[in-house]
N, CA, C and O atoms as CSV, one atom per row, in Angstrom:
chain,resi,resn,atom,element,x,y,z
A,1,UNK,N,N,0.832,-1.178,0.000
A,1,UNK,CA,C,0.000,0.000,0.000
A,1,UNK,C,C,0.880,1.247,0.000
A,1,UNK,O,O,1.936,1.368,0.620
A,2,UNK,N,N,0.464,1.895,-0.558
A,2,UNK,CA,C,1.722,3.613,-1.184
A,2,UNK,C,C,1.333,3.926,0.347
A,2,UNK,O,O,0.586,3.324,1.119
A,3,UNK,N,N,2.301,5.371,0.544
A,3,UNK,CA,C,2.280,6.272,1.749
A,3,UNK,C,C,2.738,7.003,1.767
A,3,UNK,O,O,3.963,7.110,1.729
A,4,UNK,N,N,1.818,7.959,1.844
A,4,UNK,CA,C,2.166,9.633,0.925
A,4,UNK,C,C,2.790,10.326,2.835
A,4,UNK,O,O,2.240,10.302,3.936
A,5,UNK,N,N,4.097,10.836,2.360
A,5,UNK,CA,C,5.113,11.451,2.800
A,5,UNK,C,C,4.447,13.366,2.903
A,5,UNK,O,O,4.117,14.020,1.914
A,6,UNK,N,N,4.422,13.750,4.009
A,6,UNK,CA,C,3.483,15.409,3.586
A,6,UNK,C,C,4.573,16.279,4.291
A,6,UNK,O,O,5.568,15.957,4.941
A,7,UNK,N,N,4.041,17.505,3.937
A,7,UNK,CA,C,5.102,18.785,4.597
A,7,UNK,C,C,4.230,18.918,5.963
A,7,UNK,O,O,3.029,18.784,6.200
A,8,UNK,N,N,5.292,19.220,6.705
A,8,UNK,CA,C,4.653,19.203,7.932
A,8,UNK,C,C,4.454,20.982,8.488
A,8,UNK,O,O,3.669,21.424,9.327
A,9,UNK,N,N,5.209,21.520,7.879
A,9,UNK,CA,C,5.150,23.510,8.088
A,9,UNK,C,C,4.997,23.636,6.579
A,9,UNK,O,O,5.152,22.911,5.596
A,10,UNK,N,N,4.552,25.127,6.889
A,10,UNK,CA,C,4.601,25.498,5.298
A,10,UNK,C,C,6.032,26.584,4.940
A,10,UNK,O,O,6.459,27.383,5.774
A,11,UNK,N,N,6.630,26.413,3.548
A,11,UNK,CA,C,7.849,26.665,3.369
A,11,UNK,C,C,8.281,26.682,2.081
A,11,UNK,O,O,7.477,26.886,1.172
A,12,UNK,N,N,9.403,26.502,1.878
A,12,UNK,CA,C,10.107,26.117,0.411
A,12,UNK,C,C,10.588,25.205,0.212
A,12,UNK,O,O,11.380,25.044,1.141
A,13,UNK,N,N,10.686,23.964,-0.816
A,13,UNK,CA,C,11.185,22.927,-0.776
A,13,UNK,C,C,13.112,23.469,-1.143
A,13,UNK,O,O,13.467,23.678,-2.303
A,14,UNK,N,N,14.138,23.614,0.101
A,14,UNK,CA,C,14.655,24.082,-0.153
A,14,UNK,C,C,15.965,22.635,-0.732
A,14,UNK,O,O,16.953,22.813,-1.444
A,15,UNK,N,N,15.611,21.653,-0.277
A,15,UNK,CA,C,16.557,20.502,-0.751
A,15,UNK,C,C,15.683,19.224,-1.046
A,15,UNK,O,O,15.046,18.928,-0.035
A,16,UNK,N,N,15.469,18.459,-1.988
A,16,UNK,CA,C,15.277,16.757,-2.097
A,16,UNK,C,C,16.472,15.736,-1.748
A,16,UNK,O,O,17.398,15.531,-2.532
A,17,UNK,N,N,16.392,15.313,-0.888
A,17,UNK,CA,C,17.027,14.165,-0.603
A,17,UNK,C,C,17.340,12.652,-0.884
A,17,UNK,O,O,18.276,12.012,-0.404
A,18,UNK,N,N,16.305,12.167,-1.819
A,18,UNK,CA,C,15.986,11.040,-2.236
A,18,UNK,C,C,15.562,11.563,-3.787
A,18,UNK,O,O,15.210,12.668,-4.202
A,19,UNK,N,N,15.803,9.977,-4.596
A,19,UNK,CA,C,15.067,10.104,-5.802
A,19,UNK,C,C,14.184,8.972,-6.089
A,19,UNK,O,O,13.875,8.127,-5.249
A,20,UNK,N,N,13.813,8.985,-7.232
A,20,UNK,CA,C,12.656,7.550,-7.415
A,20,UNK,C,C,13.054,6.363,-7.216
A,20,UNK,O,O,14.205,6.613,-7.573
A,21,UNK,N,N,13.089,5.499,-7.006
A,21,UNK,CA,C,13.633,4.343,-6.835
A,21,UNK,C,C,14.424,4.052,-5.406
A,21,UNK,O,O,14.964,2.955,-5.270
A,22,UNK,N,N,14.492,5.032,-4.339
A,22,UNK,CA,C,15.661,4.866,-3.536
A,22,UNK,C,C,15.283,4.295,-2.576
A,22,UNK,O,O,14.173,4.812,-2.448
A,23,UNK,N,N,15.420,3.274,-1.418
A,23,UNK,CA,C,15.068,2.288,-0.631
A,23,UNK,C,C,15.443,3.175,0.408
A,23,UNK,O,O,16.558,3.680,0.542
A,24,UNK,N,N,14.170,3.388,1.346
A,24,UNK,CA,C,14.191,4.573,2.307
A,24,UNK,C,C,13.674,3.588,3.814
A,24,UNK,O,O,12.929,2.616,3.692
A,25,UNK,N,N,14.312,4.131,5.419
A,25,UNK,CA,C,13.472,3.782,6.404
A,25,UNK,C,C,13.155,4.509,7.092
A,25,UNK,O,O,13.545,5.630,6.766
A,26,UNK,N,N,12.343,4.471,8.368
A,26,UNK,CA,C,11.499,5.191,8.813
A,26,UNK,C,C,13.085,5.855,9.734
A,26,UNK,O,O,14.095,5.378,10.252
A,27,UNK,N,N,12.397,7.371,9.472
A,27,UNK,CA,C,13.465,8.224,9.865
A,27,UNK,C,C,14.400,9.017,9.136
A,27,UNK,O,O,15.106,9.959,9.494
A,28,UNK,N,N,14.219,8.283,7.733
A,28,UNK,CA,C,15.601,9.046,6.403
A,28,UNK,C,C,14.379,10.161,6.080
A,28,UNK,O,O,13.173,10.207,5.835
A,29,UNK,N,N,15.418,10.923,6.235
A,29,UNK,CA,C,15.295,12.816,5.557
A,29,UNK,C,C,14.658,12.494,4.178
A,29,UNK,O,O,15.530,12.042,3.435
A,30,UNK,N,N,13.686,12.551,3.695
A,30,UNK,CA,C,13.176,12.903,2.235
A,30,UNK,C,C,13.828,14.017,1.483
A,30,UNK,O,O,14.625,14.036,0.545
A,31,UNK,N,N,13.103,15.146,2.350
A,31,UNK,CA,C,13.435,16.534,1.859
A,31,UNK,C,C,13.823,17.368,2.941
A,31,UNK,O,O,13.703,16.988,4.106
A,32,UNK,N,N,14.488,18.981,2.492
A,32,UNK,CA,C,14.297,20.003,3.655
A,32,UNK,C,C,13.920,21.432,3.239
A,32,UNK,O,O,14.394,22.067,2.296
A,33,UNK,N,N,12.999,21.814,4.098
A,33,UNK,CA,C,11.838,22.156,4.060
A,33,UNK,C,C,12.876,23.444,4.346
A,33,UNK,O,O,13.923,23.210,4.949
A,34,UNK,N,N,12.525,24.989,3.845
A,34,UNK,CA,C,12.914,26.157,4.585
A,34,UNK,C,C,11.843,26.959,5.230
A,34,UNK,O,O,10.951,27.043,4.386
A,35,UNK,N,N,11.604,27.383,5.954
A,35,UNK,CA,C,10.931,28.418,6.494
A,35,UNK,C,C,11.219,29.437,7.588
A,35,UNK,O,O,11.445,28.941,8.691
A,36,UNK,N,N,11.255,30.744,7.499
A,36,UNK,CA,C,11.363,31.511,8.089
A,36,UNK,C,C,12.905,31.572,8.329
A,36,UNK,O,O,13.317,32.042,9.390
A,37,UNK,N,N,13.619,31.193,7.545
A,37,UNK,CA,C,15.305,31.142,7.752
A,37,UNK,C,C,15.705,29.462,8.404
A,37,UNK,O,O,16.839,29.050,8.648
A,38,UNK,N,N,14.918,29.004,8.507
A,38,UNK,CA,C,15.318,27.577,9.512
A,38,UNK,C,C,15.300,26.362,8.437
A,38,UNK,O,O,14.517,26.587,7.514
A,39,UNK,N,N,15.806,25.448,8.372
A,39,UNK,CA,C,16.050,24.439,7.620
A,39,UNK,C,C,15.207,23.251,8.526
A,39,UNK,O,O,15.688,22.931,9.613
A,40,UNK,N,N,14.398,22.839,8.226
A,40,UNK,CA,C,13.624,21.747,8.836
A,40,UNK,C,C,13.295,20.409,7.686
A,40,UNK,O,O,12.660,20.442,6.632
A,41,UNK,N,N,13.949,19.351,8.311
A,41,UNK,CA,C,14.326,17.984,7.535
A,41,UNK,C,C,12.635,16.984,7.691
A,41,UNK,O,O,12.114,16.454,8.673
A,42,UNK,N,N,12.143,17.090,6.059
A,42,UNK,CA,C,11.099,16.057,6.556
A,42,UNK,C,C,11.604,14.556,6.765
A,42,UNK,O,O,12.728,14.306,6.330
A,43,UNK,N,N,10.990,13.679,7.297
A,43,UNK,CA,C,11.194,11.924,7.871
A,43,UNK,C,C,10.108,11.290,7.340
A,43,UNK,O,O,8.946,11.695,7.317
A,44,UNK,N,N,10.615,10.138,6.860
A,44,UNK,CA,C,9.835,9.517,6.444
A,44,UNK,C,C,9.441,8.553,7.483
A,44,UNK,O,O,10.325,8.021,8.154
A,45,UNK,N,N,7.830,8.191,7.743
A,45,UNK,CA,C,7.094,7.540,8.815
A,45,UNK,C,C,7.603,6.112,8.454
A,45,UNK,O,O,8.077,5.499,9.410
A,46,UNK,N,N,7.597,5.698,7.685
A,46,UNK,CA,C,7.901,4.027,7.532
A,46,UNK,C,C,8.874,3.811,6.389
A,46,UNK,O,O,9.277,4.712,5.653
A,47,UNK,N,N,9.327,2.104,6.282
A,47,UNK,CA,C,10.164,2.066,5.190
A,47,UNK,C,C,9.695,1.645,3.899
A,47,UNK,O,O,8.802,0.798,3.940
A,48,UNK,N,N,9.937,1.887,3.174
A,48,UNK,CA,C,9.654,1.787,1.513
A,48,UNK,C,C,10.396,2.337,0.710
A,48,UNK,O,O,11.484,2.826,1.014
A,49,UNK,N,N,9.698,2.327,-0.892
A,49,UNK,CA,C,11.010,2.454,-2.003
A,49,UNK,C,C,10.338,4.120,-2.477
A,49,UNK,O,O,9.157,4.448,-2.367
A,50,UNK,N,N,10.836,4.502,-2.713
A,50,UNK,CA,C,10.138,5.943,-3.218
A,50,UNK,C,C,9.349,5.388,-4.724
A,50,UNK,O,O,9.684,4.594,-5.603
A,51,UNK,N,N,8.310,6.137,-4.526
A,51,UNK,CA,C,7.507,5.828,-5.772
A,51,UNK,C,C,7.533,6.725,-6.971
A,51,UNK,O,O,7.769,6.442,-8.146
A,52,UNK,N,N,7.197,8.025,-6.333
A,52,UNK,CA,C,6.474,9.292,-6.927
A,52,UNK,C,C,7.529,10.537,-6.387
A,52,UNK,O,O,7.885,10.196,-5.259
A,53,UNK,N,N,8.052,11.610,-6.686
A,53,UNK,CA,C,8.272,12.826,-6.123
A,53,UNK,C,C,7.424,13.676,-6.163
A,53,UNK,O,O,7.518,13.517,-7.380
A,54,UNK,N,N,6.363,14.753,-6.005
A,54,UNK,CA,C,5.693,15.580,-5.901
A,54,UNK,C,C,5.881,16.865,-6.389
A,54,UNK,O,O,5.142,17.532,-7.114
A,55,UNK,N,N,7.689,17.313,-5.575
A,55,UNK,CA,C,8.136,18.757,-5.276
A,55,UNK,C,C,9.095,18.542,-6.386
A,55,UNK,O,O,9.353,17.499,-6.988
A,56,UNK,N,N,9.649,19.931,-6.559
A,56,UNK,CA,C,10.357,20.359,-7.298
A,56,UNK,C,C,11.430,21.466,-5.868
A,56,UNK,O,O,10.930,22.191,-5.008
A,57,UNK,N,N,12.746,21.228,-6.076
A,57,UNK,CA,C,13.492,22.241,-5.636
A,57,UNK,C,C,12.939,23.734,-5.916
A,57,UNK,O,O,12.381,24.033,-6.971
A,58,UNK,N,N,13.199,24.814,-4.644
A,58,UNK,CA,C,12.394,25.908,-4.437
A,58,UNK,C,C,11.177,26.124,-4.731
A,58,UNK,O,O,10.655,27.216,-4.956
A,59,UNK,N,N,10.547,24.764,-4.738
A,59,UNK,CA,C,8.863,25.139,-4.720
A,59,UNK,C,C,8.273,25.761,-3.502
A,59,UNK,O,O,9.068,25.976,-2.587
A,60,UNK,N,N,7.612,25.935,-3.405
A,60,UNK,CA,C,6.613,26.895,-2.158
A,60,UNK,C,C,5.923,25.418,-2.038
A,60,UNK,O,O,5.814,24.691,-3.026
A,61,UNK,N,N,5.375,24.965,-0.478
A,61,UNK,CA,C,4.649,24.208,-0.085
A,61,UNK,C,C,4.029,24.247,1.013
A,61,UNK,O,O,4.825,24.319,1.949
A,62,UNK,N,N,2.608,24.228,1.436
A,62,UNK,CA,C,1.756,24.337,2.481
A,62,UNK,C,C,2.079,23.017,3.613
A,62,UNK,O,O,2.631,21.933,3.427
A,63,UNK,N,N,1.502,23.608,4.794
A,63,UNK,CA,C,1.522,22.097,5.444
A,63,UNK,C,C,0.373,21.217,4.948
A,63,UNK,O,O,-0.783,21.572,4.716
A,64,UNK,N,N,0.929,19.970,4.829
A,64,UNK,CA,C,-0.164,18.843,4.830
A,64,UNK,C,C,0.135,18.159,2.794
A,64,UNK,O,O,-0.136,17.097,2.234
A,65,UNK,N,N,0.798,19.471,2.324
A,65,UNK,CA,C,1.251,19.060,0.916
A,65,UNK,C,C,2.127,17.519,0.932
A,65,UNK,O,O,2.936,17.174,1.793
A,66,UNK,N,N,1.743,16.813,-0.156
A,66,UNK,CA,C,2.600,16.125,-0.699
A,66,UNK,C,C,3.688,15.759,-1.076
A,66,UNK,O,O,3.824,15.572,-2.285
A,67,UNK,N,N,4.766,15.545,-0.223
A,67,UNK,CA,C,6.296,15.419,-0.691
A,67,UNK,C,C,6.771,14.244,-1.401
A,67,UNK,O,O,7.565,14.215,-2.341
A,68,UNK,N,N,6.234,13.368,-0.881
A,68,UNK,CA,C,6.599,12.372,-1.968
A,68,UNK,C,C,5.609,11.020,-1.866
A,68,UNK,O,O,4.545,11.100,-1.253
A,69,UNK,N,N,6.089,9.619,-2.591
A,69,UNK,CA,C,5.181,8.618,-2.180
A,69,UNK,C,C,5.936,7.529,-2.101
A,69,UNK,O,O,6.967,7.492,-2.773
A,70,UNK,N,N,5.482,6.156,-1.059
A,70,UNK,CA,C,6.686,5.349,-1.008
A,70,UNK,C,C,5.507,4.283,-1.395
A,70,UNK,O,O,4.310,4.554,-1.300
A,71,UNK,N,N,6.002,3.083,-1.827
A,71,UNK,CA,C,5.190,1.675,-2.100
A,71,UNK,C,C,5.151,1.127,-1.263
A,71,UNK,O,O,4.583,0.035,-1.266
C-alpha cells in the first residue's frame, strides 16, 4: 500500500534528498523544508522504495502538501 510522505510547516522545498527508486526507512530525511530562515528535515514515517516525487526544488509548499510517495 503507497504512503504519501506530507510537509509538515509550510515553506520552500529548499533541498530533495531522495530520488525515485531509492530504498528509504522510517526516519531518512526525504526533503528540507525552509521556512522563516530555519532548515527543517522532513522523515519519512515508515520504510519503503520511493515511488512518486511531488516537489520540485524551491517550490513553495503548504503544510499537509505532498512530498513524496513510497510503495
Amino acid at each position: 500500500m503507497a504512503k504519501v510522505i506530507k510537509a509538515h510547516i509550510t515553506g520552500t522545498v529548499w533541498k530533495i534528498e531522495v530520488k525515485v527508486g531509492d530504498s528509504v526507512e522510517e526516519g531518512t530525511v526525504v526533503a528540507i523544508l525552509e521556512s522563516m530562515k530555519m532548515e527543517m528535515p522532513v522523515e519519512s514515517e515508515d520504510s519503503g522504495t520511493v515511488k512518486e516525487i511531488h516537489v520540485k526544488e524551491s517550490q513553495p509548499v503548504s503544510e499537509g502538501d505532498p512530498i513524496c510517495t513510497l510503495d
